[in-house]
N, C-alpha and C positions, 0 to 999 in steps of 0.2 A: 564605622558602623558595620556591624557583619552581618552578613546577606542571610535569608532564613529560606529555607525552602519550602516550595510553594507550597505544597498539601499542606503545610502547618501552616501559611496563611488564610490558606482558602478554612479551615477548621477553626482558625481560631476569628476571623469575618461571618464563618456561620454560626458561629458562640455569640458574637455581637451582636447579629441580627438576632436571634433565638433570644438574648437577653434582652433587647428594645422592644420585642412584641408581648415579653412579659411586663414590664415595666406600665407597657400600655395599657396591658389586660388588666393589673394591678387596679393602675388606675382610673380606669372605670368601673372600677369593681367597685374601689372606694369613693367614686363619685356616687353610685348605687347608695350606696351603704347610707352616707352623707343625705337622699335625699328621703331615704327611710326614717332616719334619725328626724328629719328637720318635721316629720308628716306626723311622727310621732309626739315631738315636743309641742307641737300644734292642737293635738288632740290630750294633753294632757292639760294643757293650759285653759280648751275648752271645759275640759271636766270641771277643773279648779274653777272654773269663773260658775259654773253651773253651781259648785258646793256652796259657796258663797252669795248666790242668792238664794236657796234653800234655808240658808243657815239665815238671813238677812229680812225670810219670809217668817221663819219663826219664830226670832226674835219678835217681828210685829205681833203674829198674832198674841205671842206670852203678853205683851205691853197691852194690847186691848182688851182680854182676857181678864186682866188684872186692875182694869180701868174700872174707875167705880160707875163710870155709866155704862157700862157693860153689865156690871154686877146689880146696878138697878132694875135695866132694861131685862134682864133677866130674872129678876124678882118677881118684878109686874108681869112678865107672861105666866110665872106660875101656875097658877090657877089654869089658865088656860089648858095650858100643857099639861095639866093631870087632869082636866077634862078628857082630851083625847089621848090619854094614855103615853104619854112624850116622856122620854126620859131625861134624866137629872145630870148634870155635867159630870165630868170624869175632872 
């Protein structure tokens, strides 16, 4: 094995070290990264659960809307409602 002389040791020890504390920095960068990602998929899944009962509320009201005791109950205030000037469904 042939001896190397020392400044190329001591240079290429501080190459190692210089490359381990990047390695590290990396990787808490990407632990970062990872915990942005995870904060993020959280709040989308929030969203989506929010769409879905929006979407799950309208559904009811179109089905009650559409119910014929709705459409009675609605008949029968009639009168009412053009007493006091109440408008007419959309």
């Amino acid at each position: 094995m042939p001896e190397q002389d020392p400044g190329e040791a001591d240079a290429l020890q501080s190459e190692l070290e210089a490359l381990d504390k990047e390695v590290l920095r990396l990787r808490d960068a990407l632990i970062g990264k990872e915990a942005e990602l995870a904060t993020a998929l959280g709040r989308i899944e929030e969203l989506e659960t929010t769409i879905l009962r929006f979407l799950n509320m309208e559904q009811r009201l179109d089905s009650v809307l559409q119910s014929r005791s709705w459409r009675l109950m609605w008949a029968a205030g009639a009168p009412l409602r053009k007493l006091r000037g109440g408008d007419e469904p959309t």
